[in-house]
C-alpha positions as CSV (number, residue, x, y, z in Angstrom):
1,X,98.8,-96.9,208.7
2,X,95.9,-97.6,210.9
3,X,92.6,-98.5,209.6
4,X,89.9,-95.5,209.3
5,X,86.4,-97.2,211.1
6,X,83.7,-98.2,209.1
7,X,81.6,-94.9,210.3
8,X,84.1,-93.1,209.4
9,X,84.6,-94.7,205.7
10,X,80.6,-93.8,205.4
11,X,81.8,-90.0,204.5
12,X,83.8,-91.6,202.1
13,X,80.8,-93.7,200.9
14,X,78.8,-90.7,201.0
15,X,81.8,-87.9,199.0
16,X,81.5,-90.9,196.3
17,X,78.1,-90.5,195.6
18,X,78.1,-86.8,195.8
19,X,80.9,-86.6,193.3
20,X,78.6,-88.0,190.9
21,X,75.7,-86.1,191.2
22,X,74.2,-83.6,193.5
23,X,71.3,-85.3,196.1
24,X,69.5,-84.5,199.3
25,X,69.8,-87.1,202.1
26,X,66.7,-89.5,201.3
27,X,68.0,-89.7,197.6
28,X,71.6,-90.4,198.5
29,X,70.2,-93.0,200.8
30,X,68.2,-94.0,197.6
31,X,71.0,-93.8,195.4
32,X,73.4,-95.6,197.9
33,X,70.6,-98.6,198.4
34,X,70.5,-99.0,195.0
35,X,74.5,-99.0,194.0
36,X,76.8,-99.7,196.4
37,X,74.4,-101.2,199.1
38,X,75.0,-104.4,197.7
39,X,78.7,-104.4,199.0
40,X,78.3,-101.8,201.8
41,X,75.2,-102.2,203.7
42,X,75.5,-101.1,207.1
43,X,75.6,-97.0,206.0
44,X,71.9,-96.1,207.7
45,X,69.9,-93.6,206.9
46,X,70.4,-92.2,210.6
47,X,73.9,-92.2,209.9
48,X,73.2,-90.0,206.8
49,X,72.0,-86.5,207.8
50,X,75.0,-86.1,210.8
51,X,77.9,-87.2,208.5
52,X,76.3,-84.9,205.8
53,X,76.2,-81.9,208.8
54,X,80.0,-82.8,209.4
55,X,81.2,-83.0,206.2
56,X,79.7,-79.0,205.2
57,X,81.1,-78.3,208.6
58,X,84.7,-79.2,207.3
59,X,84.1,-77.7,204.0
60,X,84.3,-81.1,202.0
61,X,80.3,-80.7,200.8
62,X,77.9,-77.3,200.6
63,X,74.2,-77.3,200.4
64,X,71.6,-75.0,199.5
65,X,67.6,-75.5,200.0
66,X,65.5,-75.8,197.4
67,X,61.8,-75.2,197.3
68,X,58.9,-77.6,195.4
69,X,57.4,-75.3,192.8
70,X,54.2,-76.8,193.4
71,X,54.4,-76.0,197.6
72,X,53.1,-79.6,197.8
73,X,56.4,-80.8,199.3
74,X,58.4,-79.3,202.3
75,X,61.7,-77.7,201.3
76,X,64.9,-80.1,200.8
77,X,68.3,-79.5,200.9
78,X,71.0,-80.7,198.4
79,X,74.3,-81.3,199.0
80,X,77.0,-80.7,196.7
81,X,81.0,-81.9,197.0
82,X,83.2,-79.4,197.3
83,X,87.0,-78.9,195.9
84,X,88.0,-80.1,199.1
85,X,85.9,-83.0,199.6
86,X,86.9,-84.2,196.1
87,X,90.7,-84.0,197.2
88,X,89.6,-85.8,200.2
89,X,87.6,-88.9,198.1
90,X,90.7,-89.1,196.0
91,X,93.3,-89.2,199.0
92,X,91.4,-91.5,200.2
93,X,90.7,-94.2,197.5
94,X,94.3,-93.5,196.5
95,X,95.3,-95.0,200.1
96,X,96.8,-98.2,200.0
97,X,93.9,-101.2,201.1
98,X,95.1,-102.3,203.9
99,X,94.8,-105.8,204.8
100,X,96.8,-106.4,208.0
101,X,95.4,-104.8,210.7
102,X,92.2,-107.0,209.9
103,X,91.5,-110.6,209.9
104,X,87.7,-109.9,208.6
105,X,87.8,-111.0,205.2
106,X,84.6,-109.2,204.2
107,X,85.2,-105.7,205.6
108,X,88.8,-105.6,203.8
109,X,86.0,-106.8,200.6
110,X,83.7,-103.9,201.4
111,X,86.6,-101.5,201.3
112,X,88.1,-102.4,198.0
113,X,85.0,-102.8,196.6
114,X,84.4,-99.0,197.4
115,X,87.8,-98.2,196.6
116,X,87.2,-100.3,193.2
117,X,83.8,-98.3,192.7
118,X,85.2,-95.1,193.5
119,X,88.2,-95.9,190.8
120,X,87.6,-93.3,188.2
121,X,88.5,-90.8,190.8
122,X,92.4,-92.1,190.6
123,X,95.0,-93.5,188.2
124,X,94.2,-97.2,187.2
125,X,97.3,-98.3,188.7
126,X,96.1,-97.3,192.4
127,X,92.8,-100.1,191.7
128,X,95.4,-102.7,190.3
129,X,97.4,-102.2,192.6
130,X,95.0,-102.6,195.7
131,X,93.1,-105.8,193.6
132,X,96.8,-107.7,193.6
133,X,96.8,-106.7,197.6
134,X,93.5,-108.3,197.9
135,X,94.4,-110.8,195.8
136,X,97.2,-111.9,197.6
137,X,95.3,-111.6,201.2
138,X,92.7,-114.4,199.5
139,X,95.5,-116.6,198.6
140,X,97.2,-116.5,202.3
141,X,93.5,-116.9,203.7
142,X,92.5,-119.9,201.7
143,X,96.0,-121.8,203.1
144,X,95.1,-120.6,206.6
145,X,91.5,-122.3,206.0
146,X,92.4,-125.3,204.1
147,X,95.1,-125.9,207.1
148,X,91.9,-125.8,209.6
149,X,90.2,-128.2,207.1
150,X,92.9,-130.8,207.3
151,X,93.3,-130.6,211.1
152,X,89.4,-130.4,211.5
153,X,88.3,-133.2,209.2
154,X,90.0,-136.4,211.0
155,X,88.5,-135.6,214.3
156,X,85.2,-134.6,212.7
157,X,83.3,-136.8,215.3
158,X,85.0,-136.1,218.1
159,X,82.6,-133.5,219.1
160,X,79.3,-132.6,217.4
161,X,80.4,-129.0,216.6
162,X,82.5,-130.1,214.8
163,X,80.8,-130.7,211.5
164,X,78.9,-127.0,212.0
165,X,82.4,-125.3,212.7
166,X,84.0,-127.1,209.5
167,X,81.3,-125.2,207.3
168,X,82.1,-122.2,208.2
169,X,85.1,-122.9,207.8
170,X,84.3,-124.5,204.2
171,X,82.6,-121.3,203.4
172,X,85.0,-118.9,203.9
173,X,87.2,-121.3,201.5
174,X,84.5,-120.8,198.5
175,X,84.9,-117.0,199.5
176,X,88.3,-117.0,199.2
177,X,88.8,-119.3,196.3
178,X,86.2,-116.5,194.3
179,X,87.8,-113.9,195.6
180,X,91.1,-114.7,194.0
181,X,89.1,-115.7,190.5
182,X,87.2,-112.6,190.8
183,X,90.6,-110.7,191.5
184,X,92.6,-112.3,188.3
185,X,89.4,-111.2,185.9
186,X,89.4,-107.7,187.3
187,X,93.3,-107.4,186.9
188,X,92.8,-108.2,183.9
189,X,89.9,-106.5,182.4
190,X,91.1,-102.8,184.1
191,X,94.6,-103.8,183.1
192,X,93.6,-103.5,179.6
């Protein structure tokens, strides 16, 4: 299955929020800053208004403007998910994560943490089932990176890059290594 682009996951980013409540663009960009921005940063509020356009011209979100009562602000529209878009957010976070068409360890992160956030949307087993997928990923990362440690570390001053590159290379160990801890405690608190 080939992966969907990050732009076009935003709609997905974007169907999540509006399954929850009902919002005009600034305060889904609000709502999205404040929630899952922590984990999925790069939706900008450019990006917003367009994939909001798209997604009433496919039928997945409607909208209707609403008026300030006071005629202190300018009219705003509110968008709404549709039937369709809410078959659509649970197609999607019922997808399968798929980690190997990608060797970035944090955007396959970013897209099972939206897939995680989005999880009441699906049967539990479709979360566990992508955590043990990430899970596993972490585990095959953190030999490929303790391999690059071992060959890295006894020619350390052969080059002064060296110790910068190892690092890196260090950190994306830690990542892993919490990744997999994180994973286990999830399993086993949704598990429950």
């Amino acid at each position: 299955m080939p992966r969907v682009a990050k732009e076009t996951k935003d709609r997905y980013a974007i169907l999540g929020m509006l399954s929850h409540h009902e919002l005009s663009g600034y305060d889904l960009r609000e709502r999205i800053m404040n929630t899952i921005g922590f984990f999925w940063p790069d939706l900008k509020y450019s990006r917003i208004y367009p994939t909001l356009k798209k997604l009433e011209a496919e039928y997945l979100v409607s909208s209707k403007k609403v008026s300030d009562p006071d005629d202190k602000r300018p009219d705003k529209r509110i968008y709404k998910i549709t039937a369709g878009g809410t078959d659509a957010l649970e197609e999607w976070v019922s997808e399968p994560l798929d980690v190997t068409s990608s060797i970035n360890m944090f955007s396959i992160m970013q897209e099972l943490l939206l897939k995680i956030y989005l999880g009441g949307q699906v049967e539990s087993e479709v979360s566990l089932q992508n955590i043990e997928k990430f899970k596993q990923y972490q585990r095959t990362s953190k030999k490929i990176l303790e391999g690059f440690v071992d060959n890295l570390e006894p020619i350390i001053d052969s080059d002064p890059d060296h110790k910068y590159i190892l690092q890196t290379i260090k950190m994306g160990l830690e990542v892993s290594k919490a990744s997999m801890k994180w994973a286990n405690n999830a399993l086993k608190e949704l598990g429950e």
